[in-house]
C-alpha positions in Angstrom: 75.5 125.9 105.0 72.6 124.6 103.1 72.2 126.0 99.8 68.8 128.0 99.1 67.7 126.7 95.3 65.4 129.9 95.6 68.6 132.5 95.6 69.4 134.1 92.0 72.8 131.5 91.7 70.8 128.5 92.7 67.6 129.1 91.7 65.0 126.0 91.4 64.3 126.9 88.1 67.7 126.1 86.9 68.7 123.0 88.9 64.7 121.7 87.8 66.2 122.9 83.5 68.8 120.7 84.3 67.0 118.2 86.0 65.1 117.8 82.5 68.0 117.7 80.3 69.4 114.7 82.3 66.0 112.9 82.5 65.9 113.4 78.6 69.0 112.1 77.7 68.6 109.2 80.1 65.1 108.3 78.5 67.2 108.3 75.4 70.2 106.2 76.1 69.5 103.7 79.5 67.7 100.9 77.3 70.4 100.9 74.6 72.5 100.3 77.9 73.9 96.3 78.4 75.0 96.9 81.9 72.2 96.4 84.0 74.2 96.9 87.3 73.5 99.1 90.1 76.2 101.3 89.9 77.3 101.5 86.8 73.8 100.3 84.6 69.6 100.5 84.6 69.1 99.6 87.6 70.9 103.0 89.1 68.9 104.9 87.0 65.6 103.4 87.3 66.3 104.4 90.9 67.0 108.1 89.5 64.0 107.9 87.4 61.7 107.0 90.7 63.3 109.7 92.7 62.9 112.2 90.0 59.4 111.2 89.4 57.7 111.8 92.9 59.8 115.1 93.1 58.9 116.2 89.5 55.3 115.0 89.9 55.9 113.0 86.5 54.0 109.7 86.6 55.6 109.4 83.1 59.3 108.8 84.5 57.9 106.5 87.5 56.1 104.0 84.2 59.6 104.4 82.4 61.9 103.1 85.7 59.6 100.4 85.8 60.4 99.4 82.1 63.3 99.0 82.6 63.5 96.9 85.6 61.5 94.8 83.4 64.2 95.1 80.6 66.7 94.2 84.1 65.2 90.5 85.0 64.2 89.6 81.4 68.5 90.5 81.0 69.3 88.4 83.7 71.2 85.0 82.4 73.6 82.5 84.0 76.5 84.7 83.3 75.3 87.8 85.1 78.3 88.3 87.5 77.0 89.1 90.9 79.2 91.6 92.2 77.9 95.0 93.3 78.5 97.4 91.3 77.3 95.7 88.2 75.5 92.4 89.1 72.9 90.5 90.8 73.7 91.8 95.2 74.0 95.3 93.7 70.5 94.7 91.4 68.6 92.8 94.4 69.8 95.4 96.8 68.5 98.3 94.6 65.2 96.3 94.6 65.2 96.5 98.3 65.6 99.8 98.1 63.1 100.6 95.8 60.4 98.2 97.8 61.5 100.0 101.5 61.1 103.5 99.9 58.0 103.0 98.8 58.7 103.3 95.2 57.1 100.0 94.2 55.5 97.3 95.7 56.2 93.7 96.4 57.4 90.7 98.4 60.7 90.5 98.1 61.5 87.5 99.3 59.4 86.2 96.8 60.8 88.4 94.2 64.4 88.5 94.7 64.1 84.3 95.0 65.7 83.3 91.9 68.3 86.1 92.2 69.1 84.8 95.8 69.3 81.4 94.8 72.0 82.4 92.3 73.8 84.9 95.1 74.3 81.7 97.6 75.3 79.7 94.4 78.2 82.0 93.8 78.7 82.3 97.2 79.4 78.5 98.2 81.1 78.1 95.1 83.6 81.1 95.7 87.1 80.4 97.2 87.2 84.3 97.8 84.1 86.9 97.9 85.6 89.6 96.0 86.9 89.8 92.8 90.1 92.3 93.4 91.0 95.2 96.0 88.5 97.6 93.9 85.2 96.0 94.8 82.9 96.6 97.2 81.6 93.6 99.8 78.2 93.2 97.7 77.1 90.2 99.6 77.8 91.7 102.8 75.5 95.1 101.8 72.8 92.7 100.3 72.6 90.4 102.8 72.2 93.5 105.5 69.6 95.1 103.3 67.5 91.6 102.8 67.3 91.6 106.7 66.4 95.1 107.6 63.9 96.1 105.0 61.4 94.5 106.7 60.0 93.8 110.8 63.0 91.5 111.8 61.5 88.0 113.4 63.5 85.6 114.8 60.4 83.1 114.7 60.3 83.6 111.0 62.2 80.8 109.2 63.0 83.7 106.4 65.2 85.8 108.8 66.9 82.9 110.4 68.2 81.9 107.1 69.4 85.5 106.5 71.1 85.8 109.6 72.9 82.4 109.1 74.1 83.8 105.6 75.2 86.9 107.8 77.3 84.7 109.9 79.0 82.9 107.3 79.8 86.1 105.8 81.5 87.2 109.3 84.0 84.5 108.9 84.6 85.5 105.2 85.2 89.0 106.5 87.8 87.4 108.8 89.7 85.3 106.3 89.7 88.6 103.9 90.6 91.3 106.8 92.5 89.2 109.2 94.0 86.6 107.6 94.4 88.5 104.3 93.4 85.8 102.0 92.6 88.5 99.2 96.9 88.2 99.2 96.6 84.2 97.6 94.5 85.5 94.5 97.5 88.3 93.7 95.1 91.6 95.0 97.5 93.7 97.0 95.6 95.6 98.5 91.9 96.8 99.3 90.9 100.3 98.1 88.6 102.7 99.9 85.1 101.3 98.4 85.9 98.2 99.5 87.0 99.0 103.2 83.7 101.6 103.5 81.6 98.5 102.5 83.6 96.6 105.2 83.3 98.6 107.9 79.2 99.4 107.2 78.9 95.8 107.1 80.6 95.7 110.4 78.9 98.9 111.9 75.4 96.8 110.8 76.4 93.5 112.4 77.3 95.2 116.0 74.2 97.0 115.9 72.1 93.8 115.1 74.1 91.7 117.8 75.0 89.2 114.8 78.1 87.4 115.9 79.1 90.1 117.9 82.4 88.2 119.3 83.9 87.4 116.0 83.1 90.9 114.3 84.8 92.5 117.4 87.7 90.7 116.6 88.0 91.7 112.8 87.4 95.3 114.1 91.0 95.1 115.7 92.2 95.5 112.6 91.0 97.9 111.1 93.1 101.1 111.8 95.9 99.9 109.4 93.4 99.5 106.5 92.0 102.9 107.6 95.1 104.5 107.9 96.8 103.2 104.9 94.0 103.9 102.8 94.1 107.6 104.2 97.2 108.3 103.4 97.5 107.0 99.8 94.2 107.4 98.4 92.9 111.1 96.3 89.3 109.9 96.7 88.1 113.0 98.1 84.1 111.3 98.4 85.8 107.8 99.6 87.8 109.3 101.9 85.1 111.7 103.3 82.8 108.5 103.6 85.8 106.7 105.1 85.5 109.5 108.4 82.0 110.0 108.6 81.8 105.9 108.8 84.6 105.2 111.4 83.0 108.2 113.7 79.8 106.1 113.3 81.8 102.8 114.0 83.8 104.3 117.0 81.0 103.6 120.3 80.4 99.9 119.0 83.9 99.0 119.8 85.2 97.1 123.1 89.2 97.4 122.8 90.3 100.5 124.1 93.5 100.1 122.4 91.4 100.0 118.7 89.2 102.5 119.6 92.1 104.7 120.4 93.7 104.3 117.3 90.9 105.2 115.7 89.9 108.2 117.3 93.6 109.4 116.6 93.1 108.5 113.0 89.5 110.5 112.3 90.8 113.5 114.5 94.2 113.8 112.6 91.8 113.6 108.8 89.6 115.4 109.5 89.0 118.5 106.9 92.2 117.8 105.7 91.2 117.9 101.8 90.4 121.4 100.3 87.7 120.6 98.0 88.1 124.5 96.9 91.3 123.5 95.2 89.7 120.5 93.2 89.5 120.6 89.1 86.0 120.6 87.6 85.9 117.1 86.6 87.4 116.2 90.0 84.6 117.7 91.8 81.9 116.1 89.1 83.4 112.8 89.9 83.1 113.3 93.7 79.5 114.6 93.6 78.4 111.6 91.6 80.0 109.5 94.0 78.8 111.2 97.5 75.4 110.7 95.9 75.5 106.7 95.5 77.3 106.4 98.7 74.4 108.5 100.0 72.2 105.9 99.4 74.3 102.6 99.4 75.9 103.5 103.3 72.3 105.6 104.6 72.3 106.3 107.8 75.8 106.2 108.4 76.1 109.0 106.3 78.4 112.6 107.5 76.7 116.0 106.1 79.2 118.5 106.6 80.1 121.6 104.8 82.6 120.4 102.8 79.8 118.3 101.2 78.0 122.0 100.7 80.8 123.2 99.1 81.2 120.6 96.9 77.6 120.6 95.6 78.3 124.8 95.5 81.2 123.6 93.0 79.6 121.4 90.9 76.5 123.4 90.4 78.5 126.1 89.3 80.1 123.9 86.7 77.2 122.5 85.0 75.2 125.9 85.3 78.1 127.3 82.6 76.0 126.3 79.2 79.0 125.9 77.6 80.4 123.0 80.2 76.9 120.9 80.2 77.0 120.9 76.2 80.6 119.7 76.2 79.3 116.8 79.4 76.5 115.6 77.5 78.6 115.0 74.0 81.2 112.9 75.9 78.4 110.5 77.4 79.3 107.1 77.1 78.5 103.8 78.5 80.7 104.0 81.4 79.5 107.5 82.7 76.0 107.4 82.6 75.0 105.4 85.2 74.8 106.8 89.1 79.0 107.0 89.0 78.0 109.4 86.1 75.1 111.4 84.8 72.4 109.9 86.5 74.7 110.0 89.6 74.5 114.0 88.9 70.6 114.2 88.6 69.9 112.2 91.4 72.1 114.0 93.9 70.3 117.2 92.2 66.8 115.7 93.1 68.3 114.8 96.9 69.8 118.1 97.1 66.5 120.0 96.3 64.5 117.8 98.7 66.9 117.9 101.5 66.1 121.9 100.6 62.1 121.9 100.6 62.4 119.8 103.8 64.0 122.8 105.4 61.8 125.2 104.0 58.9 123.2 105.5 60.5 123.0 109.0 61.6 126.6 108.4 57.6 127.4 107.9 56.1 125.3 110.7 58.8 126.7 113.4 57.5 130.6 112.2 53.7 129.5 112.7 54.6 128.5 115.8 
């Protein structure tokens, strides 16, 4: 069920009040922020300030993202780590993003040179290409993102040295998944984020033809790290993420046997969670986190109506006055970013225009 913002519990008017608020206390806090990461940092919420721009209309907070990707490559230094959520494959992919949505304009290969000069620096100098079981594959998700934001042209010199960094990174996903050689640097294990990131990584490379015989392989093994992470994980937005992606991964698999097992595992999981039951600050952490995963894994993205529910949930949370007042005094630098508050507005601004998109269709299919 998609929720009308026009009713008298979801009215526009109050998701666009709070909207404001969020946009305000952003403009007040993100350059004060050090953390220019993706995730976590400016460069998430210049991405929430574009969005909220073109849906408010406001050139104002379109001139203020732009600041502060300014603020982000001027902050850029030799010890900017690289990983995802904070550092340089998480900042260059948001610029991709930004450049593909039509937020700004540029070449990116010419802009995002240094920064992928420094990304295969780190890589070739890495003995493993994640820091523990917590992160995401960054230079997998970057790499992807470099090649299919623009016409993909295997005369172009530019591609072919994208898709040879693709292929090196399909052997590092063997040594990490196969092999488990995360096990040598003491990580035990490989959490939720990091297995999504795997398996869009791998979902991508099928559906480009990269290396298709070696990424079949590493897909063999994947329903124990699904299963094991489905069964000991309380990641309600990971784990949702988790099904929507292996549905999406299911017809680019050969072995019967693998794509068996996974079928088993996504029909067994399915709806299991009762997001009715979840606390308030459960369900404000899982909307912040189906909104960056939104964007970060599009188009292998499940809508469903537990994801309705959910934003019924937290809506209903931050509409009570006296539950935004107590959000807003416990802002810090660690929830702020799109895992936090600017997380919040931007699934807002994604909710409303998933909403006037239906009202449109809605409209066109009456005239007709």
């Amino acid at each position: 069920m998609m929720i009308d913002l026009k009713d008298k519990s979801f009215g526009k008017s109050k998701v666009d009040d709070r909207l404001r608020r969020i946009a305000d206390v952003l403009l007040l806090n993100a350059s004060f922020l050090e953390n220019i990461g993706l995730l976590n940092g400016k460069m998430g919420i210049a991405i929430f300030f574009y969005h909220y721009s073109r849906y408010s209309g406001a050139k104002i907070f379109e001139d203020y993202a732009g600041e502060l990707i300014d603020e982000i490559y001027e902050e850029i230094n030799s010890n900017t780590t690289v990983n995802f959520e904070e550092g340089l494959t998480g900042i260059g992919w948001g610029i991709e993003y930004l450049v593909k949505n039509g937020f700004v304009q540029a070449d990116t290969d010419e802009t995002l040179s240094e920064i992928d000069n420094s990304i295969y620096r780190s890589r070739i100098n890495s003995p493993i290409l994640i820091n523990d079981g917590k992160d995401l594959f960054g230079y997998g998700l970057y790499y992807i993102k470099r090649l299919i934001s623009r016409d993909i042209n295997d005369d172009d010199l530019n591609t072919l040295i994208k898709k040879y960094h693709l292929i090196f990174l399909m052997d590092e996903c063997e040594r990490i998944l196969v092999q488990k050689h995360y096990k040598r640097f003491n990580i035990e294990s490989l959490s939720v984020n990091a297995i999504n990131s795997f398996i869009w990584f791998l979902i991508e490379m099928q559906r480009l033809g990269i290396f298709p015989y070696k990424s079949q392989k590493v897909l063999q093994v994947f329903p124990d790290y699904i299963d094991a992470s489905l069964k000991c994980y309380n990641d309600i937005a990971g784990k949702n993420q988790m099904l929507g992606l292996t549905g999406f991964l299911l017809p680019y698999i050969n072995d019967p046997v693998t794509k068996d097992s996974l079928a088993g595992l996504l029909q067994s999981n399915l709806f299991e969670e009762k997001r009715n039951e979840l606390s308030d600050e459960t369900a404000i952490i899982n909307f912040a986190k189906e909104t960056w995963q939104q964007i970060v894994y599009e188009p292998y993205v499940s809508t469903n109506l537990e994801s309705d529910d959910l934003f019924n949930k937290f809506f209903s949370i931050i509409d009570n006055e006296e539950n935004w007042i107590k959000r807003l005094e416990s802002l810090n630098k660690n929830n702020i970013g799109l895992t936090g508050l600017a997380g919040l507005g931007l699934g807002l601004v994604l909710e409303g225009l998933k909403n006037e998109s239906q009202t449109t269709c809605q409209k066109s299919e009456q005239k007709q």
